[in-house]
N, C-alpha and C positions, 0 to 999 in steps of 0.2 A: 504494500500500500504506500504511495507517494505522497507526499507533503509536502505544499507550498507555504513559504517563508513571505512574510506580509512584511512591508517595512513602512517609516513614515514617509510619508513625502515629503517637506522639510529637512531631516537629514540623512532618508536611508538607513538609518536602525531600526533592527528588525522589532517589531512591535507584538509577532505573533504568526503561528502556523497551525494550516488547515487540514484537512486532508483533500489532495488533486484526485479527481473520478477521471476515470477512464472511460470509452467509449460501453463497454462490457458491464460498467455500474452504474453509467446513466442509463443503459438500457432497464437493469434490474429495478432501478426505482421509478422505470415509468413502470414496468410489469406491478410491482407493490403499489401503487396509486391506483393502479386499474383494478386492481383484484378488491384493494378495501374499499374503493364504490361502488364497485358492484355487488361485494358483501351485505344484502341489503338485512340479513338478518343482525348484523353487528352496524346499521347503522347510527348515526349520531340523530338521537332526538334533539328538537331547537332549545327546550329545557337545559338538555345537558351541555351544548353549543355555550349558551349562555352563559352557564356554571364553570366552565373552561376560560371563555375569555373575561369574565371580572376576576377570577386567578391571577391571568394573564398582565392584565393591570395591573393588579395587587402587587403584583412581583415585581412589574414594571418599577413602581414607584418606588418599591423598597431598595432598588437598585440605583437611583438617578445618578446615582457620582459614578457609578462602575460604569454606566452605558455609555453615558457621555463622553468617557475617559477614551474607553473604547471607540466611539463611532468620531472622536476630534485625531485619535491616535492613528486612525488608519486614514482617514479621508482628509485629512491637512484643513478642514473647517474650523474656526477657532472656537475656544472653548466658551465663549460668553453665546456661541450661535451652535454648538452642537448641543446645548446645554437645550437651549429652546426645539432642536428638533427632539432631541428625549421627550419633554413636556407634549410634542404635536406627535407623537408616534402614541402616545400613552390616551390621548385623547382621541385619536385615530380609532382604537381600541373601544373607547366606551360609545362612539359612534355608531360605530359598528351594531354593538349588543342594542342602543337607542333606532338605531334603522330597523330590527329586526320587527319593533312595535307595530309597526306599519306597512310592514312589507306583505302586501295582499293584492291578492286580481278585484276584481270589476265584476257586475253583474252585466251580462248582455241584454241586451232586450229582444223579447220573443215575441209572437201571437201580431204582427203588423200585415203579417200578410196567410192566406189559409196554410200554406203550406208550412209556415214555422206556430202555427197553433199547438194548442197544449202541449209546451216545452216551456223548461225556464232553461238558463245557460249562465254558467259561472267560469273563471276563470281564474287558477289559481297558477304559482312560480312553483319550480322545482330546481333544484342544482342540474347546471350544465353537464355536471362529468367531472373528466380530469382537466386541472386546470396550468400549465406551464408557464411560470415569470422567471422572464428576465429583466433584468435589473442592472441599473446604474450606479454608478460611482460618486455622486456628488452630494447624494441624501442617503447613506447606505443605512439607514435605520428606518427610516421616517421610510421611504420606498417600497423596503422589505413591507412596513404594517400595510402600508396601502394594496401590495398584490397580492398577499400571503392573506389577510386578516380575515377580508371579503370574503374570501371563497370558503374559510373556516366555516365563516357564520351562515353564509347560505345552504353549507351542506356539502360543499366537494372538497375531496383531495385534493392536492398541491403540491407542485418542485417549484423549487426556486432558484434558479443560477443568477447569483449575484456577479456584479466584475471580479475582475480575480484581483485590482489592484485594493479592492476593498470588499473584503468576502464575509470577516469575525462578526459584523453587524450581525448580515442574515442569517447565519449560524447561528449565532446567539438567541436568537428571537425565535428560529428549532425548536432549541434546545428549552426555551423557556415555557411555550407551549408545550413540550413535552412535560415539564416538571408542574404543567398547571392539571396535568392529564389526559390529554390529547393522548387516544391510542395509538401507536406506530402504525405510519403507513398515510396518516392523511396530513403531514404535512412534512415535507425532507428538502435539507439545502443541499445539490451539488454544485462543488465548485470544480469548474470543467475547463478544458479548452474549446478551441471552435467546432472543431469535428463532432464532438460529444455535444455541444450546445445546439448544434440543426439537429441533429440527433431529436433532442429534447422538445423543440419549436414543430419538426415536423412528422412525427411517430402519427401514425393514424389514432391511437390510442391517448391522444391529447384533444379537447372538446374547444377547448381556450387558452390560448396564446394573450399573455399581457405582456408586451416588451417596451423598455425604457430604455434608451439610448440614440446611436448613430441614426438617420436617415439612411445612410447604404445599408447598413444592416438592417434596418429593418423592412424598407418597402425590397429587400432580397428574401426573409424571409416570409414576407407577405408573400411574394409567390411559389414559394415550397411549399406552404401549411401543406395537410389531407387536405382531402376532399369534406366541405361540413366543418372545416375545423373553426370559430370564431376568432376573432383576431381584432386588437386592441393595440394603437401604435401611437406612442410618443415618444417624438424628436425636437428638434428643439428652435428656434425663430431667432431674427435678428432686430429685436423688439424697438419700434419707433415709439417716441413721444414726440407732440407736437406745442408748443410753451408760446403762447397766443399773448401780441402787446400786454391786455390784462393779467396776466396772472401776478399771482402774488409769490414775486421773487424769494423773499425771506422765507418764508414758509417751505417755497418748494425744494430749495436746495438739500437739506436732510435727506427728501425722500429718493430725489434722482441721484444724489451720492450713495445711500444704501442698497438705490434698487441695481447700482450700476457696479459697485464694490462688494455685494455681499460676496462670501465666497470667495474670491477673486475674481467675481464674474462669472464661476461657474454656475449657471444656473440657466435653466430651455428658455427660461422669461427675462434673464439680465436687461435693465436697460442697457441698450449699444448706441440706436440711433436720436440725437436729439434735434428736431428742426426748429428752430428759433426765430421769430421774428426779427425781422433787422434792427426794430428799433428799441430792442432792450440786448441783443446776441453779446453786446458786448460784455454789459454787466452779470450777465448770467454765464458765460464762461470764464469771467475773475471769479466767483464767488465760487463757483463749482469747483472749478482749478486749486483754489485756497480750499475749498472743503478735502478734496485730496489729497493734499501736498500733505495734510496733519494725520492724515491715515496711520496708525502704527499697523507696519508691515513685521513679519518674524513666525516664531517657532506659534501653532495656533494651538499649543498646552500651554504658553502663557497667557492668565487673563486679562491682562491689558491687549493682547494682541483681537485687533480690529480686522486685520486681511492676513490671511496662512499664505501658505504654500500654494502654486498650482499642484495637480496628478501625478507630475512627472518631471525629470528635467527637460525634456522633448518637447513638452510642449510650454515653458518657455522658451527655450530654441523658437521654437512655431510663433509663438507670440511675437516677438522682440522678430519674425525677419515681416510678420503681417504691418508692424509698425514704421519699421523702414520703407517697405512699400507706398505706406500710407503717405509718408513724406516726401518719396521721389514724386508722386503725384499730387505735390500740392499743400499738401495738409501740414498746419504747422500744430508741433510740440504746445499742449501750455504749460505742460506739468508732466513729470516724469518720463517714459518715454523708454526704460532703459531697464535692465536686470539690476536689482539689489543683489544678488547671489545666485547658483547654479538652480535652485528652485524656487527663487521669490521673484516679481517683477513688482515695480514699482505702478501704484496708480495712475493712471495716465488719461490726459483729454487731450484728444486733437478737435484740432477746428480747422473745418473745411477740408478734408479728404476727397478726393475724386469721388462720384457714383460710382464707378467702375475698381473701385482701389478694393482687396479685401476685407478690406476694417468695414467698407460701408454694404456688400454682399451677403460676406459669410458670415455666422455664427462664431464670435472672438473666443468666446469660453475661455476667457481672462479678465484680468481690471482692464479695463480698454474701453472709455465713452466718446463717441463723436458727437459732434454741433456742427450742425447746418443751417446757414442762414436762410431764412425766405422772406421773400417778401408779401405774396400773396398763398393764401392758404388752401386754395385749390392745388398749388402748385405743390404744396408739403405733403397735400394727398397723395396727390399720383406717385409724388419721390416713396412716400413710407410704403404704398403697396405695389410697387415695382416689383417685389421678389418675388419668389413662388413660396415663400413660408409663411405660416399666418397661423399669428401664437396670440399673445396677450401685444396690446397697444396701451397708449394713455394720451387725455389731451388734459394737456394747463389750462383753466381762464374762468375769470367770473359770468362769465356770458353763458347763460342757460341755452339759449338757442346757438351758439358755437357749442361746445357742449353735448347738443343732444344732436346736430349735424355732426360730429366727427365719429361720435358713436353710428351714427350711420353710415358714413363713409369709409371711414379705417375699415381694411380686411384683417380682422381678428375674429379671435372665438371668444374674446372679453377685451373691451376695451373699459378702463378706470381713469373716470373723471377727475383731476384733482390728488391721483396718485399715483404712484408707481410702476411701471410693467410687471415687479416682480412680487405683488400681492397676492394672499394666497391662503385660503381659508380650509380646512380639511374637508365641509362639508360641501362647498362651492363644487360646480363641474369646472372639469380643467384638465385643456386635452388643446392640442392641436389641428387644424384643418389644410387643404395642400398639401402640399411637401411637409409638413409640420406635426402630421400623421393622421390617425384614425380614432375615430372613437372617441368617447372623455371619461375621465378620472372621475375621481374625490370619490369617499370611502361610497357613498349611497348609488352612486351612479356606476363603480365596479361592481356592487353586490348586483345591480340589476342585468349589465352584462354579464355577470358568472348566473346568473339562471337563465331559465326558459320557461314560458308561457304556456301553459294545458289548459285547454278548454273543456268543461265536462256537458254535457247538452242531453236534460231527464226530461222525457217524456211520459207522460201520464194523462187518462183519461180524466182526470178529477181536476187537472188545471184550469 
C-alpha cells in the first residue's frame, strides 16, 4: 500500500501522509458503494441519517483548533480564514439535517380531464444511487461537507477524491462520519491519480458525478460519464465588477480588496476584473492599491497572516510571467507586481491591461486585480461579458435603477449589488453557467441533485 506525503505550501514541510489508491482500489470502492445501496435491507433510515450527522457536528465543533490546523496546514489558506471555513463546513452540516425538514414532492393534480378521473398522484424524492466527488484544492474542508454531506442525508453512498495537493481534509471528515456511525461502505475518500480518478467519474456504476475544479477536466469528463450518469460541474470565472460614478468609495474598498485577496485569489468567484468609471478610476485605484500594499503576506499558520501561500511554486512561476505579460501590453504596476518568495507573490493591481493580455481572459487564481476604465457603461457590459465564463458578477452604485439594469445585463449566475464577487452563503445556489460549468451548488440545491423524483398515480373507484 502506497502513501502520499502532503506538505505545506509555504515551505514544503511535510504536514502529513495519506494512503495513494491504485487503479484496482478505486475500483473496489466503487464495487462497496454499489453493493451498500443496493443493500436495501441495511438501509439508512432518514431518523438515523439525522442521528449520524448532529454527531457529525458534534465532533465537528469539539475539534475546531485541530481542523482548522489541519485544513490552513495543507491548503496554505490563513488561519484567521481557514478558521471560518471550519465554522461554514460545521454549519454546512446542520443544513443539511435542516433541508431534510422539507425535502418532499408535490401533489399533482388529477380528474381535469375523463381520462385522468378517479386518481390522485403524489410525488415523492429518493436517492440517486452512487454518488462520485471530486474535489478541489482551495476549500479542502468546507468542499468535502458540500459533496460528501448531501448525499449522506439524502440517502446515497459516496467516494470522494479530493486533490492530492490537499487530501487530510477529506479524509478527515471519513473518518469523522465514521466515528459519528456511518456504516462502512456509504461514505470513502480515495486519494488517487488521474487514471484511477476517470476511473471513479466514469464507472457505469456511478448515478452522480459532482466535480470541482479545472474547466478541461471537467467538460473532458462530462463527456466520459455512463450513459444516465448525472453530472454537476464547477469551474471557475474571471469575475467583473462594475464601480458606477456613484458609489461609495470608502465603503467599497474593504470589500473588492477581500473579495480580490482572499486566499491569494484562489477562489472560482475572486474578484479579477474591475471597470471603473473615469471619473473616480483614479481615486479608486490609490485607495485599492494602499488597501494592498498593507496586506500581510507569509507563513498562513500565522495569525496575523492576511494572504498565505499560492498551491505551488509553479504556479507563482504562472502568476508573476501572466503579470509581465500584462505589462508588455500596456498595463501599468500600482502595487506589487513581483514574488515575495518561491511560494508567496505579492498583492498586486494593475491598471489598464490589454482585453486581450491574460490577467484580463483567464482565470488568475492568484492576488492579481485589474481596473479598467470606462466611460460609458454599456461599454463595461459588453467588456465584463466578453468571455465565455459566467460565475458571480457585482455592480457598485447608489442608483436603484443602474442597479437593477446591471443585474440584468451582466452574464452571471449571481450578480451582488453593492458587494463582492466572492460572496457566498452555504444555503445560497452557487454554480456556474458557460464555460463556468453545470448545475448549482449550496448544501439544498446538491441534496436535490443527488435524488430523483417518483411519481406514485392511485386509482380508485371511491375518488
Amino acid at each position: 500500500m502506497s502513501e502520499l506525503q502532503v506538505t505545506s505550501p509555504f515551505n514544503d514541510k511535510v504536514v502529513g501522509t495519506v494512503v495513494f489508491s491504485n487503479v484496482e482500489q478505486v475500483q473496489a470502492a466503487i464495487e462497496l458503494a454499489n453493493d451498500t445501496f443496493h443493500d436495501h435491507k441495511n438501509a439508512l433510515p432518514k431518523y438515523k441519517r439525522i442521528e449520524i450527522l448532529e454527531k457529525v457536528a458534534e465532533i465537528m465543533s469539539s475539534q475546531m483548533e485541530e481542523l482548522t490546523l489541519l485544513c490552513a496546514s495543507e491548503g496554505g489558506k490563513p488561519y484567521m480564514d481557514s478558521k471560518v471555513e471550519i465554522q461554514r463546513a460545521i454549519n454546512g452540516v446542520k443544513l443539511s439535517i435542516e433541508a431534510l425538514s422539507s425535502f418532499q414532492g408535490t401533489e399533482i393534480a388529477m380528474g381535469q380531464t375523463a381520462s385522468s378521473a378517479n386518481r390522485m398522484a403524489y410525488t415523492f424524492k429518493e436517492p440517486i444511487g452512487v454518488v462520485a466527488a471530486i474535489s478541489a484544492f482551495n476549500h479542502p474542508f468546507n468542499l468535502a461537507v458540500h459533496q460528501v454531506i448531501p448525499a449522506i442525508a439524502v440517502g446515497c453512498s459516496v467516494i470522494i477524491k479530493p486533490a492530492t495537493q490537499t487530501p487530510m481534509s477529506a479524509v478527515k471528515l471519513i473518518e469523522i462520519l465514521a466515528e459519528a456511525g456511518l456504516p462502512k461502505g456509504w461514505a470513502q475518500a480515495v486519494v488517487c491519480g488521474r487514471e484511477a480518478g476517470e476511473l471513479l467519474a466514469t464507472s457505469a456504476k456511478i448515478n452522480f458525478l459532482t466535480f470541482i475544479g479545472s474547466a478541461s477536466v471537467g467538460w473532458y469528463l462530462n463527456a466520459k460519464v455512463a450513459n444516465g450518469t448525472r453530472v454537476a460541474l464547477e469551474h471557475g470565472g474571471v469575475a467583473p465588477v462594475i464601480v458606477e460614478a456613484d458609489a461609495d468609495i470608502d465603503a467599497m474598498i474593504p470589500d473588492l480588496g477581500k473579495g480580490g485577496f482572499y486566499h491569494a485569489g484562489q477562489v472560482c468567484v475572486s474578484v479579477q476584473r474591475i471597470f471603473v468609471h473615469e471619473s473616480i478610476v483614479d481615486e479608486v485605484a490609490t485607495k485599492l492599491s494602499d488597501y494592498a500594499s498593507k496586506l500581510v503576506v507569509g507563513d498562513q499558520l500565522d495569525p496575523k497572516t492576511e494572504v498565505g501561500p499560492l498551491i505551488n511554486n509553479n504556479e507563482v512561476n504562472r502568476v508573476e510571467e501572466w503579470v509581465h505579460e500584462a505589462v508588455t501590453k500596456g498595463g501599468k504596476i500600482l502595487t506589487g507586481g513581483s514574488r515575495i518568495s518561491a511560494s508567496c507573490f505579492q498583492p498586486t493591481v494593475i491598471l489598464n491591461p490589454a482585453d486581450d493580455a491574460l490577467v484580463s481572459t483567464k482565470e488568475v487564481f492568484g492576488p492579481v486585480v485589474c481596473i479598467y476604465t470606462y466611460s460609458n457603461i454599456e461599454d463595461a457590459f459588453d467588456r465584463a461579458n466578453a468571455l465565455e465564463v459566467s460565475f458571480q458578477a457585482a455592480i457598485f452604485t447608489k442608483n436603484i435603477d443602474t442597479a437593477l439594469r446591471s443585474v440584468k445585463r451582466l452574464s452571471a449566475t449571481a450578480v451582488m449589488v453593492n458587494d463582492h464577487t466572492a460572496f457566498r452563503v452555504d444555503w445560497m445556489p452557487f454554480g456556474g453557467a458557460n464555460a463556468s460549468g453545470l448545475g448549482m451548488g449550496g448544501i439544498h440545491h446538491s441534496m436535490l441533485e443527488m435524488s430523483k423524483e417518483k411519481l406514485m398515480v392511485i386509482k380508485s373507484s371511491v375518488l
